[in-house]
C-alpha positions as semicolon CSV with decimal commas, in nm:
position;residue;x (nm);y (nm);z (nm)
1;X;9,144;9,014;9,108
2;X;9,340;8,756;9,381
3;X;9,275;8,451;9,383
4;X;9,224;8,273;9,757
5;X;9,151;7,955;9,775
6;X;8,952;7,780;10,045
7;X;9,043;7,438;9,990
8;X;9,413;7,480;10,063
9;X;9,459;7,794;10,365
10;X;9,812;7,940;10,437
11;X;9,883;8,061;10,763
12;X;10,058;8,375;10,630
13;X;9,985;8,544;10,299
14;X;10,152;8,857;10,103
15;X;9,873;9,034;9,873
16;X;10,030;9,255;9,647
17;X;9,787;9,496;9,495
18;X;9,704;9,881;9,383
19;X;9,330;9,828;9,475
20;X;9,277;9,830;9,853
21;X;8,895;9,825;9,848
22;X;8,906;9,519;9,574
23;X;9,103;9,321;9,824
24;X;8,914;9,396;10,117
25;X;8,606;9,291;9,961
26;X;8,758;8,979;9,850
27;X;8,898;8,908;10,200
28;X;8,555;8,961;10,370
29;X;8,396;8,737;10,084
30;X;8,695;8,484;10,146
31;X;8,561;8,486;10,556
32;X;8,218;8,440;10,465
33;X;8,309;8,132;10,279
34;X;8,463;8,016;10,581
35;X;8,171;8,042;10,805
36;X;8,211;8,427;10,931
37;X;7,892;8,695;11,009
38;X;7,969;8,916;10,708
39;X;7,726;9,125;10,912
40;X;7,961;9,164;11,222
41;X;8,280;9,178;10,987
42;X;8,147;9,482;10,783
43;X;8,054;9,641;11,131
44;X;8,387;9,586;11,259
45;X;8,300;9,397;11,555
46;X;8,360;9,001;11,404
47;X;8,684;8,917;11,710
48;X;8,762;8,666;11,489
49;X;8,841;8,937;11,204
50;X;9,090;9,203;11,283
51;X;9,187;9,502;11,028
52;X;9,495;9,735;11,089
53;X;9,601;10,026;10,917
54;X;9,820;10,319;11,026
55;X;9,656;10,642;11,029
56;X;10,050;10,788;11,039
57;X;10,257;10,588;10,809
58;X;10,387;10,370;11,034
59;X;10,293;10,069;11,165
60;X;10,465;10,029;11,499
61;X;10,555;9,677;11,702
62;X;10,284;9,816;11,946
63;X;10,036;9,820;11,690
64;X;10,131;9,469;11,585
65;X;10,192;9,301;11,986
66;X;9,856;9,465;12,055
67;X;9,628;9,368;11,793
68;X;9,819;9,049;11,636
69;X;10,146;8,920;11,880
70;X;9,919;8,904;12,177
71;X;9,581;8,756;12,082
72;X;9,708;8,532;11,808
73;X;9,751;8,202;12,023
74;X;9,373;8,269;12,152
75;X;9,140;7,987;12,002
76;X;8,851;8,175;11,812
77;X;8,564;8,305;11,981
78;X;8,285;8,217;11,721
79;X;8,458;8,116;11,386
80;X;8,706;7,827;11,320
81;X;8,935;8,044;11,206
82;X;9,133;8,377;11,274
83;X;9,193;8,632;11,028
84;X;9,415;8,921;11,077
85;X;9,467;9,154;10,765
86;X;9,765;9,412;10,788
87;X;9,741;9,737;10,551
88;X;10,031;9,906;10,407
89;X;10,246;9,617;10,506
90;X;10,527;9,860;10,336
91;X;10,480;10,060;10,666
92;X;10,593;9,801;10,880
93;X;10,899;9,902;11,072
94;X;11,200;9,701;11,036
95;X;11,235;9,636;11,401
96;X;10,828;9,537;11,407
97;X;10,913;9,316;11,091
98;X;11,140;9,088;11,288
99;X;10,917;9,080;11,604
100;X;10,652;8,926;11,388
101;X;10,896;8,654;11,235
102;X;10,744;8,408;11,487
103;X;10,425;8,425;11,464
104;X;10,461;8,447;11,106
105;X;10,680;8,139;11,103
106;X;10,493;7,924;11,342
107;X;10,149;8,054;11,412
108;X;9,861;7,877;11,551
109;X;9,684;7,652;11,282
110;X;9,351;7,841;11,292
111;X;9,555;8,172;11,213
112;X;9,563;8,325;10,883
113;X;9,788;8,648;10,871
114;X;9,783;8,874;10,527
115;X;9,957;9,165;10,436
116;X;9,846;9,363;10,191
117;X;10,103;9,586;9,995
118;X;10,116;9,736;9,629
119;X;10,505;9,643;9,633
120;X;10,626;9,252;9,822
121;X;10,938;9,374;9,780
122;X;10,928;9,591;10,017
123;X;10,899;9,378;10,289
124;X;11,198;9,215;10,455
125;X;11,312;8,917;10,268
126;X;11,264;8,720;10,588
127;X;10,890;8,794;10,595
128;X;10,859;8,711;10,208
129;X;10,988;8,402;10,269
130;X;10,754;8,303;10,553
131;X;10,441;8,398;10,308
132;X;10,243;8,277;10,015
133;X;10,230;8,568;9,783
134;X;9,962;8,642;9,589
135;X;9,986;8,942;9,324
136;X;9,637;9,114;9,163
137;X;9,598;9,015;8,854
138;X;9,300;9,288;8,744
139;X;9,133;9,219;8,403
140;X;9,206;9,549;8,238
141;X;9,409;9,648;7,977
142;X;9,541;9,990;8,039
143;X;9,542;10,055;7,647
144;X;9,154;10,078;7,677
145;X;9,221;10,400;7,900
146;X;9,389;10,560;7,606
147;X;9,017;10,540;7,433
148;X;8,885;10,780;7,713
149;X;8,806;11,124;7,607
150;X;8,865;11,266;7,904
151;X;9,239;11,147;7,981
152;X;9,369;11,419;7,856
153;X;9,178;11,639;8,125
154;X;9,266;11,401;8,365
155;X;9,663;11,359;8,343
156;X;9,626;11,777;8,286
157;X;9,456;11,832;8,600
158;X;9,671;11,592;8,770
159;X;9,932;11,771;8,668
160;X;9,844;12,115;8,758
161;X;9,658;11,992;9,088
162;X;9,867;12,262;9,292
163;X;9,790;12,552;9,043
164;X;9,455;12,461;8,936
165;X;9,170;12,686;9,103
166;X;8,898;12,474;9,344
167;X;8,674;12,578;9,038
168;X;8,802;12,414;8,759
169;X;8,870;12,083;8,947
170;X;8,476;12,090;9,073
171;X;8,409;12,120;8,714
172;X;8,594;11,875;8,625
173;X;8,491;11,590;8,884
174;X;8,108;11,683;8,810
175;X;8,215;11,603;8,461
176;X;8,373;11,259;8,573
177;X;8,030;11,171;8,770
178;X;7,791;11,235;8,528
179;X;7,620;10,934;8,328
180;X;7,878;10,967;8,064
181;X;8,192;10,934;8,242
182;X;8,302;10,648;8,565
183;X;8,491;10,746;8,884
184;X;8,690;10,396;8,848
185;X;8,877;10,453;8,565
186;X;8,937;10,760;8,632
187;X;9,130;10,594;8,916
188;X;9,306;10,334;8,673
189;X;9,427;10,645;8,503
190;X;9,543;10,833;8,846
191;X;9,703;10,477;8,949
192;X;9,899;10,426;8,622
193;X;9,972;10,785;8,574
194;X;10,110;10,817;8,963
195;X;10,292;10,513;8,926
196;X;10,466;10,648;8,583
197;X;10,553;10,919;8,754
198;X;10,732;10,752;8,992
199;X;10,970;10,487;8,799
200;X;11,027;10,812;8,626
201;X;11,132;11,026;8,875
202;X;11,351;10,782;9,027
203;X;11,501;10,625;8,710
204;X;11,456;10,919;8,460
205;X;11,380;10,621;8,208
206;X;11,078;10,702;7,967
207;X;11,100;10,290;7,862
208;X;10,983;10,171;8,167
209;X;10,650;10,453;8,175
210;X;10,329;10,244;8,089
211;X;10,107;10,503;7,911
212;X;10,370;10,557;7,683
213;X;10,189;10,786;7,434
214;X;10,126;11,042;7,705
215;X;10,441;11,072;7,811
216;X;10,449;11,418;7,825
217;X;10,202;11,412;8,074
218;X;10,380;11,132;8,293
219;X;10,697;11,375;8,321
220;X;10,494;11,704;8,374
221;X;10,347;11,501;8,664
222;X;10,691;11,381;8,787
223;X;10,841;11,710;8,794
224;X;10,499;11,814;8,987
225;X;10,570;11,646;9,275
226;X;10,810;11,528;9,536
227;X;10,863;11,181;9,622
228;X;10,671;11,212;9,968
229;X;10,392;11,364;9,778
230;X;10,384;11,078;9,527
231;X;10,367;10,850;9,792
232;X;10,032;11,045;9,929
233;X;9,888;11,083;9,592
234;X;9,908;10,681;9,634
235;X;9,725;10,672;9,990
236;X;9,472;10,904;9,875
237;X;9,414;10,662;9,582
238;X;9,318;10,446;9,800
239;X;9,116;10,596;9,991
240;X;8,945;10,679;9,692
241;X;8,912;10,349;9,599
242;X;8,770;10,270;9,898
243;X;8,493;10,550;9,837
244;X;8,429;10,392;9,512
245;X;8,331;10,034;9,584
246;X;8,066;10,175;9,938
247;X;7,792;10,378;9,965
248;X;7,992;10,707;10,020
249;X;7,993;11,057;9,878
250;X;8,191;11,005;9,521
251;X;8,190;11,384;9,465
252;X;8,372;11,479;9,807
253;X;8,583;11,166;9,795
254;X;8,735;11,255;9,435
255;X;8,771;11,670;9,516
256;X;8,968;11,554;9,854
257;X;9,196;11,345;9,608
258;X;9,210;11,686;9,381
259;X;9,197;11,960;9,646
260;X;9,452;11,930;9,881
């Protein structure tokens, strides 16, 4: 969970996080308690309430001078306030970075700018240092996913996702969805297990992998995939995520993670 406050608003904000849909929701419910229609914001037509996401990994300085740069010195239209949330901030382009080091450094005082990231590190330091950053703290200890009787299956079929028949992963998923089993921590496990894989693969160090008892696993999965693929497995997550927390097909969400 983040924590925004509405008592004290920043103009510019850096949300670290793994869970995209979490923040959203917290974001629209952080509007709301400034006065927004929740009802136009979740039907994407608030214009005080802009989203943007790159559908290409890569967020371009025409995607930012269209829907941020131009529009930001415009008063609101029907809020006090504007709020313009930037996905993937990671995906920002260096050269689109330092066009927005203005209006990050000086907006208009009814502006509110966030970018949302699972790494803040990865953003210029000039940008960091024009931002509030605000890092997920979710309730959850990832020893509790070591209880699960199905992690095994899990981190196996992660594993083997490119050599695993349609099949088996169907069976598997239906197994996830039933009563006895939860789609979101089957996502905790995907998030640490991806992430594992990928200190791993770039620092071949098993003291920095997380689920340490299954590390077996963690390196299976490292050796499983490339680095661009990791970084896919990630986007998907989130999409998954996003699947998750609205009124959405689970079942086709979670075999497009698996079936690719």
């Amino acid at each position: 969970m983040i924590n925004l406050s509405t008592e004290k608003i920043y103009n510019a904000y850096i949300i670290e996080t793994y869970n995209y849909a979490q923040v959203r929701n917290q974001l629209i419910d952080f509007a709301v308690n400034l006065g927004f229609d929740k009802r136009l914001i979740e039907a994407g037509t608030h214009p005080d309430m802009t989203f943007i996401e790159s559908s290409d990994k890569v967020i371009s300085i025409k995607d930012i001078r269209e829907k941020i740069i131009d529009s930001v010195t415009l008063t609101p239209q029907i809020a006090d306030r504007k709020i313009y949330v930037v996905y993937d901030a990671k995906n920002i382009m260096e050269s689109t970075a330092n066009a927005m080091l203005k209006t990050l450094e000086e907006p208009p005082e009814f502006v509110s700018i966030f970018l949302v990231t699972e790494n803040a590190n990865s953003l210029l330091p000039t940008i960091r240092s024009r931002c509030q950053i605000i890092k997920d703290a979710e309730d959850f200890d990832y020893k509790n996913l070591l209880e699960l009787e199905y992690l095994d299956d899990a981190l196996k079929t992660l594993s083997n996702i490119k050599y695993e028949l349609a099949g088996e992963k169907t069976d598997f998923i239906d197994k996830v969805l039933n009563d006895d089993y939860n789609l979101k921590n089957l996502i905790r496990i995907y998030r640490y297990a991806v992430r594992d894989a990928l200190v791993y693969k770039t620092t071949l160090s098993k003291k920095k992998i997380i689920l340490r008892e299954k590390e077996d696993y963690i390196i299976s999965i490292s050796e499983s995939f490339t680095l661009e693929e990791i970084g896919t497995l990630i986007d998907k997550l989130d999409k998954l995520s996003l699947a998750d927390s609205y009124d959405v097909n689970k079942r086709i969400a979670a075999l497009d993670f698996l079936i690719a």
